[in-house]
Backbone as a chain_set.jsonl record, in Angstrom:
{"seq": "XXXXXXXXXXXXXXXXXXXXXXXXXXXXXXXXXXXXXXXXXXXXXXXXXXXXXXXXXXXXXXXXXX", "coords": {"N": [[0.849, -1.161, 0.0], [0.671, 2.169, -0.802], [2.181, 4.995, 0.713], [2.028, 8.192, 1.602], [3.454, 11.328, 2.426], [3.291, 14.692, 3.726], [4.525, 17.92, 3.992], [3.427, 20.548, 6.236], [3.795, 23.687, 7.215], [3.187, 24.879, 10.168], [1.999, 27.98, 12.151], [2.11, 29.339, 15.344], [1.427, 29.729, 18.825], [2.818, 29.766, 22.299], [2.233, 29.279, 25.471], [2.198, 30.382, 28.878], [0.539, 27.831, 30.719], [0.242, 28.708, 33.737], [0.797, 31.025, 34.681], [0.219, 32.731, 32.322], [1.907, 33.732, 30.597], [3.704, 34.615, 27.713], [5.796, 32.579, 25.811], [7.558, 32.082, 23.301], [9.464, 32.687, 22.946], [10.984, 30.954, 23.942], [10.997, 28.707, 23.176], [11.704, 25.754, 21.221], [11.684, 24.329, 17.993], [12.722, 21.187, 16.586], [12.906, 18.977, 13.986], [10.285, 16.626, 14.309], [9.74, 17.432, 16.321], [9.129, 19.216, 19.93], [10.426, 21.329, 21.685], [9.773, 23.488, 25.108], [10.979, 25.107, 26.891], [10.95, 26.21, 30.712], [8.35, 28.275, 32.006], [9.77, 31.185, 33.192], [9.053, 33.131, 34.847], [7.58, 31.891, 36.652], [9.054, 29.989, 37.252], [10.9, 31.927, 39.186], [9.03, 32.795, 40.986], [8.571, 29.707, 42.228], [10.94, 28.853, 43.566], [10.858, 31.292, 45.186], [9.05, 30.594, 47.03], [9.394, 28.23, 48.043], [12.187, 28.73, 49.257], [10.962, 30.539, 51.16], [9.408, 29.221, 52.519], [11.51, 27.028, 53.472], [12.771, 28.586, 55.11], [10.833, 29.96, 57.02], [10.497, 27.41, 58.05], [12.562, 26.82, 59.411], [12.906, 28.65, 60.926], [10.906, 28.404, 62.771], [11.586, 26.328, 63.781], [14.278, 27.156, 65.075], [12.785, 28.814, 66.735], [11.144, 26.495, 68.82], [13.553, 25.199, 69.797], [14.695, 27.362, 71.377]], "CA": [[0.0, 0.0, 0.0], [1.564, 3.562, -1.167], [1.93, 5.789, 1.605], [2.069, 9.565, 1.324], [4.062, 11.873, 3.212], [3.213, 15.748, 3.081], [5.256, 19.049, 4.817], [2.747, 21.542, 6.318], [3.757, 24.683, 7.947], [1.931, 25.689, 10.685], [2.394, 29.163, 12.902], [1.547, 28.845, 16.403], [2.411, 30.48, 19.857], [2.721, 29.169, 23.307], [1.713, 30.354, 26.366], [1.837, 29.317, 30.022], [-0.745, 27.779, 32.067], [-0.311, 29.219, 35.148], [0.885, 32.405, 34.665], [-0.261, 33.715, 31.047], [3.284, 34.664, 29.915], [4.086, 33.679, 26.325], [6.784, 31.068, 25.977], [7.649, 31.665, 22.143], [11.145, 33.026, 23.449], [11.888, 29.85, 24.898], [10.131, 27.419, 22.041], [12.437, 25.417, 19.575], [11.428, 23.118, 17.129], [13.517, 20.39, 16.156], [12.526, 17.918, 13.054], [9.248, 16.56, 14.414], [9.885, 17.891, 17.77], [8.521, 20.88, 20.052], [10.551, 21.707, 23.655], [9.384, 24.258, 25.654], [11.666, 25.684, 28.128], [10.248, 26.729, 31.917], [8.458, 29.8, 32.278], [11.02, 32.33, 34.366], [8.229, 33.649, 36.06], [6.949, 30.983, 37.061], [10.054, 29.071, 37.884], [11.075, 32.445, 40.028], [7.672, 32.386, 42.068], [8.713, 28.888, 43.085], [11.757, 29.462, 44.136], [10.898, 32.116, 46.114], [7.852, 30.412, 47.773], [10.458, 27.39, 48.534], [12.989, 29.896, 49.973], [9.995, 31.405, 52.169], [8.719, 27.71, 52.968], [12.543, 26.826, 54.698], [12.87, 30.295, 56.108], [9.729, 29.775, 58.234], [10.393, 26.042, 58.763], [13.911, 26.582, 60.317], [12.216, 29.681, 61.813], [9.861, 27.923, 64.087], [12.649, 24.684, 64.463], [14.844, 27.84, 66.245], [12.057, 29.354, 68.155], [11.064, 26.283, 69.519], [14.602, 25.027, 70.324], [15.027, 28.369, 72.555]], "C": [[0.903, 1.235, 0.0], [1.436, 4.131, 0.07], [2.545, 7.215, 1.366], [2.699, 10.181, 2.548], [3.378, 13.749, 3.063], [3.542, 17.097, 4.639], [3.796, 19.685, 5.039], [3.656, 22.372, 7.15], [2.371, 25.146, 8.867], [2.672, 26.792, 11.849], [1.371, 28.835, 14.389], [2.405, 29.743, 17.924], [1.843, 29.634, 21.023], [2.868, 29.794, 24.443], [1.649, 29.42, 27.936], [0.612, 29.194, 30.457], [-0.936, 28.368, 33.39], [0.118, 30.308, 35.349], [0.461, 33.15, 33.14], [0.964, 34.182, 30.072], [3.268, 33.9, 28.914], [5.692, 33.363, 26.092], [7.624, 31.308, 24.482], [9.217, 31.924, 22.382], [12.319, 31.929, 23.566], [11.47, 28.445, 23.927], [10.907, 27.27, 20.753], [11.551, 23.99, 19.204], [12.439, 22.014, 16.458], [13.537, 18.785, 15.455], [10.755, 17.874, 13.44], [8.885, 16.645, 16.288], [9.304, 19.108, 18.871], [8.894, 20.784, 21.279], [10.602, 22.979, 23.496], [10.252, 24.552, 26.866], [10.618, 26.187, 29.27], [9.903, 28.058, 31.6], [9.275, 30.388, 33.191], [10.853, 32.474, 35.187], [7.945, 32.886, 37.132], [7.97, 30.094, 38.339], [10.706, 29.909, 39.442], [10.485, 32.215, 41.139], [7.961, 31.051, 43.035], [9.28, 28.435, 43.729], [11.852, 30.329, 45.174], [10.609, 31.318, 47.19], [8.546, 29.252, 48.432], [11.382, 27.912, 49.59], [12.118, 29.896, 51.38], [9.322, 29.968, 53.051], [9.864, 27.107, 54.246], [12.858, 27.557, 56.099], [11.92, 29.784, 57.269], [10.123, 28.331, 58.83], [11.609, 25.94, 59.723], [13.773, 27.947, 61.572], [11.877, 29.297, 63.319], [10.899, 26.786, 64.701], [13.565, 25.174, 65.874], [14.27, 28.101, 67.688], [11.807, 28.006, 68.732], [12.346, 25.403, 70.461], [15.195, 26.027, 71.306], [14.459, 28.266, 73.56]], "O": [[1.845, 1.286, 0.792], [0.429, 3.746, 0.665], [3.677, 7.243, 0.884], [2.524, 9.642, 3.641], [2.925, 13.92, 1.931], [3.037, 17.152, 5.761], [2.948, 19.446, 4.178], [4.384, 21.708, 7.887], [1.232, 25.523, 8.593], [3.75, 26.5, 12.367], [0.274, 28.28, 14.449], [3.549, 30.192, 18.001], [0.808, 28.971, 20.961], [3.566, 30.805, 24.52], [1.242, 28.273, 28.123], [-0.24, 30.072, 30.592], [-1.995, 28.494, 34.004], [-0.21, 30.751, 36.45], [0.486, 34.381, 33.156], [0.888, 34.846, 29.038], [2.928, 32.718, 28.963], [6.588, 34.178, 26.307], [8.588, 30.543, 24.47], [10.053, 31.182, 21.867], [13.542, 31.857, 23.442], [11.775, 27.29, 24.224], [10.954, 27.971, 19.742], [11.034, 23.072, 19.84], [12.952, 22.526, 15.463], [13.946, 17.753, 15.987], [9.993, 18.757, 13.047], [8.105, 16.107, 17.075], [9.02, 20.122, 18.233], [8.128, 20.301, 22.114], [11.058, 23.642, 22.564], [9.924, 23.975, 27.902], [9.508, 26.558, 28.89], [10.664, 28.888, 31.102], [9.366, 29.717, 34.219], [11.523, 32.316, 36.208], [8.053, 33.188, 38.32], [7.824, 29.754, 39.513], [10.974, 29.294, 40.474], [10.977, 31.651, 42.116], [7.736, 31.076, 44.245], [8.834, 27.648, 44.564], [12.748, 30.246, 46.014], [11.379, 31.154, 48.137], [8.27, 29.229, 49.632], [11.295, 27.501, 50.747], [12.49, 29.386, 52.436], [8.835, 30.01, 54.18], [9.561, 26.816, 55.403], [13.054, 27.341, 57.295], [12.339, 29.264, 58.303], [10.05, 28.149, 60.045], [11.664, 25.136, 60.653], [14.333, 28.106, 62.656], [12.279, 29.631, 64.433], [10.957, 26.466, 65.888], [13.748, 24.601, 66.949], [14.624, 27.922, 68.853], [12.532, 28.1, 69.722], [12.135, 25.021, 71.612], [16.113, 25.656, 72.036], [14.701, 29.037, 74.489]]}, "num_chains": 1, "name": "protein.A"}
C-alpha cells in the first residue's frame, strides 16, 4: 500500500498555564519535535515560595529550640 508523506507549515504560539506569559522566546522546534523551556516567572515564584517555605520552617525549628 503507497503511503504519502506531506510538509505543512503551521504558525503557532505558546503560552503558560499558570501564569499567562508567552513562551515563544523559549520554544524550539527540532525535526518533528517541540521543547518548551520553563516559564522564568513561574520558575522564580517557586523558588521564592520554597525559599519562604525553609525560612519559616527553620524559623519555628529555632524558636522552639530556645
Amino acid at each position: 500500500m503507497p503511503t504519502m508523506k506531506a510538509e505543512v507549515d503551521v504558525d503557532f504560539e505558546v503560552w503558560c498555564d499558570e501564569c499567562g506569559n508567552g513562551l515563544c522566546g523559549i520554544t524550539n522546534v527540532d525535526g518533528n519535535s517541540i521543547h518548551v523551556g520553563p516559564c522564568e516567572k513561574c520558575l522564580e515564584e517557586a523558588k521564592q515560595e520554597g525559599h519562604d517555605e525553609g525560612y519559616n520552617e527553620g524559623y519555628d525549628e529555632a524558636k522552639e529550640e530556645s
